[in-house]
C-alpha positions in Angstrom: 92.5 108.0 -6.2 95.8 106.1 -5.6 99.4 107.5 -7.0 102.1 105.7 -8.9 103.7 106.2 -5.4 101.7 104.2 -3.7 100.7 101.7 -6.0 104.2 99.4 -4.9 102.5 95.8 -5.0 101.8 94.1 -7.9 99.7 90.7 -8.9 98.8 89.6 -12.3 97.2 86.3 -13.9 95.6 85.2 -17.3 92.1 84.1 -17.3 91.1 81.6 -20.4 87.6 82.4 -21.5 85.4 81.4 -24.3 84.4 85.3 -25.1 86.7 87.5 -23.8 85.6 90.6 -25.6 82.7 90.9 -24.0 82.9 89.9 -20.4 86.1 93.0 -21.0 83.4 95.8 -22.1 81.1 94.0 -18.5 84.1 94.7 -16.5 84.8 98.0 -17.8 81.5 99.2 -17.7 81.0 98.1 -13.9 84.5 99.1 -13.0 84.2 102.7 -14.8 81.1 103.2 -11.8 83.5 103.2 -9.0 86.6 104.3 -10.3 88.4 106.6 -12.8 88.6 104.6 -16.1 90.8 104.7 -19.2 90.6 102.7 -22.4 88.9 100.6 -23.8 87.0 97.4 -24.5 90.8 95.8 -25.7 92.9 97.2 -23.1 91.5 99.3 -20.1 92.9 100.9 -16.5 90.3 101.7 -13.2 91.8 103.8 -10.8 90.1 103.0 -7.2 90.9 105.1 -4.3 92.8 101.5 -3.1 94.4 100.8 -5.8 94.4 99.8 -9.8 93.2 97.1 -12.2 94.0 97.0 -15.3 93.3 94.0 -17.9 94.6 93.1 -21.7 92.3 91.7 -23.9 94.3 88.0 -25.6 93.4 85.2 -27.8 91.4 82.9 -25.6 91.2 85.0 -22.8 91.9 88.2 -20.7 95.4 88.9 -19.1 94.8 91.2 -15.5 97.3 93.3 -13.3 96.2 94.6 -9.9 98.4 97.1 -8.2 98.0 98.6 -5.0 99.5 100.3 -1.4 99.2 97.3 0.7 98.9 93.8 0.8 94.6 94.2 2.2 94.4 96.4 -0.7 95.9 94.3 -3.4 93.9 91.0 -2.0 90.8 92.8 -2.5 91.3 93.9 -5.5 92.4 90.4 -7.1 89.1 89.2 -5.4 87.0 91.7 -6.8 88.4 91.3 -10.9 87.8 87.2 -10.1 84.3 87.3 -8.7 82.7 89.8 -11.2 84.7 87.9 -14.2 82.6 84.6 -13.0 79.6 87.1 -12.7 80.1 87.6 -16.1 81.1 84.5 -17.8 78.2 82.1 -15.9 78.9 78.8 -16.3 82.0 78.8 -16.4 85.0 77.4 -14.0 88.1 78.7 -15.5 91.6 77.2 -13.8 93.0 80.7 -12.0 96.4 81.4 -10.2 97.9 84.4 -9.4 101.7 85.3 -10.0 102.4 87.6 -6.9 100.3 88.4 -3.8 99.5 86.2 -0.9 100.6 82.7 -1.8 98.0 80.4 -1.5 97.3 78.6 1.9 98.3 81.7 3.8 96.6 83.9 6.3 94.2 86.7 4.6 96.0 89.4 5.4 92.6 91.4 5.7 91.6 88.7 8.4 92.3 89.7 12.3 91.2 87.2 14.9 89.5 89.4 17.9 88.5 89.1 21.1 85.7 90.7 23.0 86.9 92.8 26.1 83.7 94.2 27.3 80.1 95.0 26.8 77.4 97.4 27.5 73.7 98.6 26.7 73.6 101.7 24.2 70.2 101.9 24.4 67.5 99.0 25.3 67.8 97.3 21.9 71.3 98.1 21.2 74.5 96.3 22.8 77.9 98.1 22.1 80.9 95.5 22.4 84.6 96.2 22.4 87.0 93.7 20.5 90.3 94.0 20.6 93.0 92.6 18.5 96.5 93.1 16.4 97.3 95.8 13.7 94.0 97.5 13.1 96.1 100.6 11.5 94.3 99.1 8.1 91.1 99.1 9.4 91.3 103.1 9.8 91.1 104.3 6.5 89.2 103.1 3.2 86.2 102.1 4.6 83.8 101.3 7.6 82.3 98.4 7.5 84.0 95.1 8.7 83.0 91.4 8.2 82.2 90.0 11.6 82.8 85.7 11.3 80.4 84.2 14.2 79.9 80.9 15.2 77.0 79.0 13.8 75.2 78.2 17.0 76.3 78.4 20.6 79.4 76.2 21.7 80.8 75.2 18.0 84.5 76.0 17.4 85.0 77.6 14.0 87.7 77.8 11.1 88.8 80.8 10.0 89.7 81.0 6.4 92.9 81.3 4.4 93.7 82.9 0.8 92.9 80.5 -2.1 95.6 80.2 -5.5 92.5 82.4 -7.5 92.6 85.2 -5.1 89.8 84.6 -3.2 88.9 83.0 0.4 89.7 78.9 0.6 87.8 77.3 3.9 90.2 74.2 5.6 88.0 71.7 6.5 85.7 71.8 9.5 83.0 74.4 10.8 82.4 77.6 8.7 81.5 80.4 10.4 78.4 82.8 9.5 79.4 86.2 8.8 77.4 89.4 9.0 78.7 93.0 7.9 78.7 95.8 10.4 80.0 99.0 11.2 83.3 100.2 12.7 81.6 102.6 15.6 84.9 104.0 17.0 88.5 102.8 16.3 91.7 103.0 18.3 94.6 101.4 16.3 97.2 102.3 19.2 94.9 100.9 21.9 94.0 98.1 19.2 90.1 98.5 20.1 87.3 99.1 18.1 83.6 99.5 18.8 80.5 97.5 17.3 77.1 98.0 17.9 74.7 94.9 17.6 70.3 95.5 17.1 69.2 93.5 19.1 66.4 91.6 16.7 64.5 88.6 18.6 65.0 85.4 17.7 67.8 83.1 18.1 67.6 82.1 14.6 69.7 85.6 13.8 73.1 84.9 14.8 74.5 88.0 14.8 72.4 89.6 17.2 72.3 86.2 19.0 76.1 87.0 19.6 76.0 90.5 19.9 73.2 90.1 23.0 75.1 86.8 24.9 78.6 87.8 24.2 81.1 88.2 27.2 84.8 89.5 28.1 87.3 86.6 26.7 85.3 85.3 23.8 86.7 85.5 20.1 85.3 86.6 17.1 86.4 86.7 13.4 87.0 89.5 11.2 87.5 90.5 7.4 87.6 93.9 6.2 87.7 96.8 5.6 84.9 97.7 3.6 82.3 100.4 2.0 84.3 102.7 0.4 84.1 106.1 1.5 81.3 108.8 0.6 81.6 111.1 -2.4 82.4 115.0 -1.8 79.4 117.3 -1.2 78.5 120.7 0.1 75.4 119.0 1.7 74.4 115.8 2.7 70.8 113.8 3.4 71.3 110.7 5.5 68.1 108.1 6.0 68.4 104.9 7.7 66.5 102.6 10.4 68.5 101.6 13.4 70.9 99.0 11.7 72.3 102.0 9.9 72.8 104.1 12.4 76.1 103.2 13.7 77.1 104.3 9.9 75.4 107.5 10.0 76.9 108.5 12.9 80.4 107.5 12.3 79.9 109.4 8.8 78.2 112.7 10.4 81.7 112.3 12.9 84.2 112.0 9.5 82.3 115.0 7.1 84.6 117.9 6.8 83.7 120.7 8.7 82.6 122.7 5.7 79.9 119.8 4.7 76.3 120.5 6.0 73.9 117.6 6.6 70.7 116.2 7.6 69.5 112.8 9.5 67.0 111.1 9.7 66.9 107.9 11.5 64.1 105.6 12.1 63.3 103.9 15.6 61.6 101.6 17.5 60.8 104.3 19.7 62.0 107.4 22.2 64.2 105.4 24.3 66.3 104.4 21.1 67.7 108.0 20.6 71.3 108.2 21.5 73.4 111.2 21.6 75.5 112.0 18.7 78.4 114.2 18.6 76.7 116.4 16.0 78.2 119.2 15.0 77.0 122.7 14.1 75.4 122.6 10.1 74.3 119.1 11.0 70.9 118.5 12.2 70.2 115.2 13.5 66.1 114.1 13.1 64.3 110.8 14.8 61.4 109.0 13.4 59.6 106.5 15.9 57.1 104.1 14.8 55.5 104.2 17.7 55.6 100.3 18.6 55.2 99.3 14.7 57.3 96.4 13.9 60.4 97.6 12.1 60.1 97.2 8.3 56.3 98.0 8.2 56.3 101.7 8.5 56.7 104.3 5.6 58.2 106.6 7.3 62.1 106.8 5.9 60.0 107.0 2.0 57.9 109.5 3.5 60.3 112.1 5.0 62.1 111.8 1.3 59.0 113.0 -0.5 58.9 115.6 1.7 61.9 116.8 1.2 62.0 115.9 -3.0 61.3 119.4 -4.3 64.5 120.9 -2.8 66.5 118.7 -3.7 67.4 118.1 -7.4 68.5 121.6 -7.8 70.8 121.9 -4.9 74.3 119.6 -4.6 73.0 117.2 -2.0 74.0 113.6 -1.7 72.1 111.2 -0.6 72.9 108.0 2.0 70.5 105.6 2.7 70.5 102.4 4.8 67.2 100.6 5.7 65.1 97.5 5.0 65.0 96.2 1.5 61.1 97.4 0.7 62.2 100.3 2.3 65.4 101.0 -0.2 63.3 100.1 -3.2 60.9 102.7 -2.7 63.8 104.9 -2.0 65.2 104.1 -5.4 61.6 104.3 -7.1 61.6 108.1 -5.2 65.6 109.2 -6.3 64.8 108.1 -9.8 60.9 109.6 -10.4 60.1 112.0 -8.0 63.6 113.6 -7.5 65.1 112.9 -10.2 68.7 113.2 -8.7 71.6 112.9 -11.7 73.3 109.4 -11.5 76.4 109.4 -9.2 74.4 111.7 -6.5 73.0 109.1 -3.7 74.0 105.8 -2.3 70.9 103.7 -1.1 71.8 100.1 0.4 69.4 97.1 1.9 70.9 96.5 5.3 68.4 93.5 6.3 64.7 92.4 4.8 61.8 91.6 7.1 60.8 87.9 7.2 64.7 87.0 6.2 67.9 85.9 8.3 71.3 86.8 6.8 72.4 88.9 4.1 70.5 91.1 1.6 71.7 91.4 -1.9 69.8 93.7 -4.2 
């Protein structure tokens, strides 16, 4: 969690609202899930590990403060308090404008425009490209996911977008790009290079891996972040996830402290997908093929869980999963009945959902 020390920027605006009180308790009771909270449903403080928000219940509305290290930092956090105070107050379109931060109109300062430098085959179905681009030195710490901004379809020149007056992203006019979340696989902020590795799905109706299989040296490429947080402490750790997670599960097995153990296992299309990971000793790295099954169709993530669920609820394992949505829910259905892990002990996450271009949001 963040200090008084490095909590030096400040940002603050007053939302009207026709009922305050309780969209205050809804943020409160989402914010106390992923940081340390204090007060109450009047007046309340969330510590994150980036920063802090804080919020005053007034008449006709709720006054907010963010406060945080760096400009990325505070940005996100003004973004996050607007978009889950619109969650909870549907229907309406409050007038918003923040007093400090990025003025309006500017660059995001969590935006870096990058540019591909080379490319190469990981594996058959998995393309690793290097972008390069300025000041990645926030892109190091605080998470490892980025937002990749592609073009549309092949040949279209794209916009990039700029900060809005209500904290969040404003689009000039013209072509909006699609964006797709991935996976820092190596960084080097002095070289200003960092490594992402595309699936290669079929079809040219995905545009990320549309991009990620035709891209060359020279072209340019969009990106937001960084995002995902970073993974609670353990002794142990149990990691499940198809292919599109495994760029996370290996940067995460790289990152554990050397006292953590952990396991992996990580479905494939088949034996040529394996790559070598740097695992270390206490970690033991498992592949699952499916054997030529499509991906999404197999049970075989859901399956190594049960076989592993009667040693786990009374030991200090976490649990990280990353798959197909069907594949997540049954994970869930698994944590919460047949494991019956104590809140707070696993992180499960839909990464893609067969049948479906684009985001998943469950």
């Amino acid at each position: 969690m963040t200090t008084d020390a490095t909590r030096r920027l400040r940002a603050g605006t007053f939302i009207p609202l026709k009922a305050p009180d309780a969209v205050m308790q809804q943020l409160l009771d989402h914010f106390g899930e992923h940081g340390e909270a204090s007060g109450n449903g009047s007046a309340w403080s969330v510590d994150f590990d980036i920063g802090r928000a804080s919020a005053a219940l007034k008449p006709g509305g709720i006054a907010f403060q963010v406060e945080a290290g760096d400009d990325t930092s505070l940005s996100f956090l003004q973004w996050s308090v607007v978009e889950h105070v619109l969650e909870y107050a549907p229907g309406e379109t409050p007038d918003i404008s923040w007093t400090g931060g990025i003025r309006a109109g500017a660059p995001l300062p969590y935006f870096r425009e990058m540019r591909v430098v080379s490319a190469r085959l990981v594996t058959p179905r998995m393309r690793r490209l290097t972008l390069a681009g300025p000041d990645l030195s926030r892109f190091g710490h605080d998470g490892i996911h980025v937002r990749l901004l592609l073009p549309s379809r092949p040949g279209v020149t794209v916009v990039w977008p700029v900060m809005s007056s209500d904290g969040r992203q404003a689009w000039p006019e013209g072509e909006r790009p699609v964006s797709r979340v991935y996976t820092i696989r190596r960084i080097d902020v002095a070289a200003g290079e960092i490594d992402i590795d595309f699936v290669l799905h079929e079809g040219d109706e995905m545009p990320g891996a549309y991009f990620g299989f035709t891209a060359e040296a020279g072209m340019t490429v969009g990106m937001t972040g960084p995002g995902g947080g970073n993974l609670k402490p353990a002794p142990d750790y149990l990691f499940l996830g198809d292919e599109t997670a495994l760029p996370a599960i290996s940067r995460m097995l790289e990152d554990l402290p050397t006292t953590a153990t952990a396991r992996a296992f990580i479905e494939i299309a088949d034996d040529g997908e394996r790559q070598e990971l740097a695992a270390r000793p206490g970690q033991d790295v498992n592949w699952l093929s499916r054997g030529g099954r499509p991906a999404g169709t197999t049970n075989l993530l859901a399956d190594t869980l049960s076989s592993l669920a009667a040693n786990i609820a009374a030991s200090d394992t976490y649990i990280w999963a990353g798959c197909e949505f069907s594949a997540a829910r049954s994970i869930r259905a698994q944590l919460k009945h047949l494991v019956g892990l104590p809140r707070g002990r696993s992180q499960v996450t839909s990464y893609w959902r067969r049948g479906l271009s684009g985001e998943v949001m469950d």
